[in-house]
Structures are given as C-alpha cells and as structure tokens.
N, C-alpha and C positions, 0 to 999 in steps of 0.2 A: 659210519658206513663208508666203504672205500669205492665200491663201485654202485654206479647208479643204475648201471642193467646186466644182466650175465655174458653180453656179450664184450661188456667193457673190457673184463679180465681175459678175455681170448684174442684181445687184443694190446694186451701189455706186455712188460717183461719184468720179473722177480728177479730183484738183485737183493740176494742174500749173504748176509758176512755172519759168516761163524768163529766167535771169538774164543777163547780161553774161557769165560766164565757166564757169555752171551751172543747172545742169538739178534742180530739187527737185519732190518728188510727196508728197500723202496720198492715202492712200483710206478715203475715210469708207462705210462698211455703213446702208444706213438703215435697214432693217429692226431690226438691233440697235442704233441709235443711237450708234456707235462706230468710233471712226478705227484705222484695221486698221494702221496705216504710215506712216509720216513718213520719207524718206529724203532725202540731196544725192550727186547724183554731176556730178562734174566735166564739162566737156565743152570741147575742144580748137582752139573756134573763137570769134570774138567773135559774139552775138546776132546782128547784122544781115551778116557776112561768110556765114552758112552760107546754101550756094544748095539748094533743093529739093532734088537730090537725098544731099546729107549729111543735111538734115533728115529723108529717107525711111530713109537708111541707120540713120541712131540710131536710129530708130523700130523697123527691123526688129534691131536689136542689143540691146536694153534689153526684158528680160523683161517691166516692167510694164504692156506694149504689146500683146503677146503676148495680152492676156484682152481679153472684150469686156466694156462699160460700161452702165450705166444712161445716163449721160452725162458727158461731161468738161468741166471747166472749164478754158480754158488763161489763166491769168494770165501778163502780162510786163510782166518788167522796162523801160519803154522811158521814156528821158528828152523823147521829143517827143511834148511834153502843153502844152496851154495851158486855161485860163479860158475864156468867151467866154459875156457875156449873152446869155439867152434873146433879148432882143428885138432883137440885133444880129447875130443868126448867122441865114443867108440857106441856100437849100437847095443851092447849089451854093459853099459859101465855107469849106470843113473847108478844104480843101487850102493856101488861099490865107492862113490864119488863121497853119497852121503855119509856114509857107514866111516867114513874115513875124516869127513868135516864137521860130522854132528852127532851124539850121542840119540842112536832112534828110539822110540818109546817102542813098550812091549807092546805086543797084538799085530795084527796083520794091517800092512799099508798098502797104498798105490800109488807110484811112483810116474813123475811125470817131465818132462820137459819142453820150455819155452824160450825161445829165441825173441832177445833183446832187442826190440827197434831200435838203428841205427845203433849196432854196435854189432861186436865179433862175441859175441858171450851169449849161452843157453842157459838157461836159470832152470835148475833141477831141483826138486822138493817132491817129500811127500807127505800125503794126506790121509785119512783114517780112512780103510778100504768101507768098513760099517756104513759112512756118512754117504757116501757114492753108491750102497748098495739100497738103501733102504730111500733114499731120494730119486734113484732111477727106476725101483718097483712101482715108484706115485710117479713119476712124470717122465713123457717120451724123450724131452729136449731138455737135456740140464748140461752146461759147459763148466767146467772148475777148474780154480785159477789159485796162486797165491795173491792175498790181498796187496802188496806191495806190487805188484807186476801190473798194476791199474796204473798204478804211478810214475813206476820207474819209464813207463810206454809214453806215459803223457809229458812228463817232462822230459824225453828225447825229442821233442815236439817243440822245444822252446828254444829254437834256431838265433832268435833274435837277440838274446841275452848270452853276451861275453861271459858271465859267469853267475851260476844257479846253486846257493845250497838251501840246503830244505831237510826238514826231520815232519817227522810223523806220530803222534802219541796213543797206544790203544792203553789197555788198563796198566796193561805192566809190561811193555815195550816201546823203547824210541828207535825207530828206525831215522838214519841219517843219509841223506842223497848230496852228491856234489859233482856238478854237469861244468866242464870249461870250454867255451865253443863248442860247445852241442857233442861233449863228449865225455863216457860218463870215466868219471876218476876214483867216486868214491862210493860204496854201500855198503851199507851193513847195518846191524840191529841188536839193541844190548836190554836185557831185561833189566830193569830197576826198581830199588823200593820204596828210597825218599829222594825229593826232590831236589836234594844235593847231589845223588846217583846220575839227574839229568844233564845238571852243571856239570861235572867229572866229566861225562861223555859226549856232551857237544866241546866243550874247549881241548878233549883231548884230540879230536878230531881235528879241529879245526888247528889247534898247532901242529897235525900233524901235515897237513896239507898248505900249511906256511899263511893262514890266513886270517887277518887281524879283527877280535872279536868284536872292538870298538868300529868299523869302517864295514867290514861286510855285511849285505842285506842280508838276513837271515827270514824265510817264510818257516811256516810252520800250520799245518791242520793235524785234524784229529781231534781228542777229548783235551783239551787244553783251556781252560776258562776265563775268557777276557779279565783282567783285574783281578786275579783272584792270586794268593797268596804264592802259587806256583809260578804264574806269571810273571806277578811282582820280581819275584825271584832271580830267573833266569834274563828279565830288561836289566839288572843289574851287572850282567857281565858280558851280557849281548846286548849292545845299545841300538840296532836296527832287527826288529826285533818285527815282522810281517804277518799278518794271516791269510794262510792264501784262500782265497775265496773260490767257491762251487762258478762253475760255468755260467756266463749267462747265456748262453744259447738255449737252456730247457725253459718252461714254464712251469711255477711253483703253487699247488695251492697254497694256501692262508696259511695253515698251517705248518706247512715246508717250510716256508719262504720265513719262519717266525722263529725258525731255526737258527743257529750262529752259522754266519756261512762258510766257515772253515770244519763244522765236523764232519762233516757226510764227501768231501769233495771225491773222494776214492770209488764211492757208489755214483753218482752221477757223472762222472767222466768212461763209465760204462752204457750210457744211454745214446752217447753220439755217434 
C-alpha cells in the first residue's frame, strides 16, 4: 500500500513517464519530502496506437489512478522533438518545424513548446492528443512534458563543471547530452537494437565533438544495468564510464532507495 491515509495522496504529486511499450509512476509526498513509490508496469500497446478510450480504460484499471493528486506530471517518452532558435520560431510554426524534422505518426497530436534553461533554443515536440484527453477527463491539474526536457533543464544547472556528457537509455533510445561551460553543444536521440548500435552512437558523437573516449567522464542513467553484458560492453571503449545518481535532497522509502540510483534520476529531479 502506498498511502497510509487518503489524505496522503492529496498531498503528493504523480510523476508519470509514458514510454513506447510502458507505463512508469513515483509519487513523491511533499509534505514529507519523500518518494512514496517507483514502479513499471508493462502496457500492451505502442505510445501513439492507443486511442482514448484504451487510455481511459488503463486509467480506470491501474490503482494508482484511483487516488486524487496535488498535481501530476505526465512525462513522455516521444521521439518528435526538435531544436528551434528562439529567434526563428514564429507563433504559428511548431507544427510545420516538426512535420519538416520528424516523420509524425498517424492520428491526431498536440503540439507544444518549451524553452531551454539557459540557452536560446525552444524544444517543440508532440504528443498523442488521446493521452491529454483522457488524463485531463480524470484529473484537474495534469502538466506534460517531453521526458528528456527533465534533463536537458537539470543539467544547464551544472554551472560548475567545465564540461558534461551524458546519455540516457530507455528501451529502445539513447539520448546523448553534451554541456561546455554550461552551454549546451550537443542533443539528440538515436533508436537502437543491439548493443553495438549503442557503441556506434556514443563514439560517433563523441568524435564528432573532438572528444577522447579514453579521458572523457562519460555519466550515464536510465535502464543501463551495473555489470551486466551491456555495460561490460560500452566500459570497453568508454573507460570513464559514470552513473549518474537520483538527487539526494528527496527522501526515499526502503523500497525506492533499493532501486539502482541512476534509473529513475529523470522522475525525481521533477520533485524539487
């Protein structure tokens, strides 16, 4: 059980990430400063096939729907995202930005834009209209975000550090970030199938940006699993080789905290 009285849940905030093939939630308690739950459960359809009313049905099937919210956050997973300087993006030209950068999926979307902390660039993407409508029927206060815009926000934040690269692994995308004096040089996001596909794209990157595999700190969260064959893998041509670890400013229960703490970092740096 996640909450211990009904009034616990009308004092949190549901951070949800909607992935390509899964559905992941915390809920962070603010009053106690602490993340009540970290869970993934599977879900049976791709991101943008599910029409409204599947979205409605999961909604009314999955308990953690069930409680009312302070407010939620719905992150997604969605690969139509582009760039786009402030001084070139016009009030009616989201659509036509994407339409021009990314091959859109059928069905009807909703398009959005978000301006880059510390930087000149609005990040325009959009998302399955279905998902927004059938989550704003259930709840008053829902905010929706691309899941990488957690990131790219948080680490314009990392003033301190001369130079920052970092990638991010969900099922089947490595997104790749590269910050130099707190300024961001490099993004973008390549879908992959084996873990050769990962090597290929972080070293292509990284010689593209002149920077030596062997000597740069390389961080890395998401679904990445300490020692394991992937791993192994990529410390072989990346020799600093980082996980970046969840915030310690929250408090974790047992369970949270029992987590690897590089895969959630994207959800709880929405908590502060």
């Amino acid at each position: 059980m996640i909450f211990t009285n009904p009034s616990q849940s009308r004092e949190s905030i549901l951070i949800l990430e909607w992935g390509k093939h899964s559905l992941s939630f915390s809920v962070f308690h603010e009053k106690d400063n602490r993340v009540l739950a970290t869970v993934v459960l599977p879900t049976f359809y791709k991101l943008f096939d599910f029409t409204k009313q599947e979205f409605a049905r999961l909604i009314k099937e999955v308990e953690i729907f069930s409680y009312s919210y302070q407010k939620i956050i719905c992150l997604v997973d969605s690969e139509f995202l582009t760039l786009v300087p402030e001084k070139l993006l016009g009030a009616n030209a989201i659509e036509d930005y994407l339409q021009f950068n990314c091959k859109l999926p059928s069905g009807k979307l909703f398009y959005q834009k978000e301006k880059l902390l510390s930087t000149e660039y609005y990040a325009i993407y959009a998302l399955p209209l279905s998902l927004k409508e059938a989550l704003e029927e259930s709840f008053h206060k829902v905010h929706f975000t691309y899941t990488n815009l957690s990131l790219l926000n948080s680490f314009s934040r990392l003033s301190q550090l001369e130079s920052f690269f970092s990638f991010h692994l969900n099922t089947d995308r490595i997104s790749i970030f590269y910050y130099k004096n707190n300024k961001l040089l490099f993004f973008n996001s390549f879908e992959f199938l084996t873990d050769e596909d990962l090597v290929y794209h972080l070293l292509n990157v990284m010689q593209q940006l002149a920077l030596d595999n062997e000597r740069e700190l390389v961080y890395f969260s998401g679904s990445l699993e300490l020692n394991s064959p992937r791993e192994n893998l990529l410390h072989s041509y990346i020799k600093n080789l980082k996980a970046l670890e969840r915030t310690n400013k929250l408090n974790y229960k047992t369970d949270v905290a029992a987590i690897p703490p590089h895969y959630f970092v994207h959800h709880y740096i929405n908590c502060l």
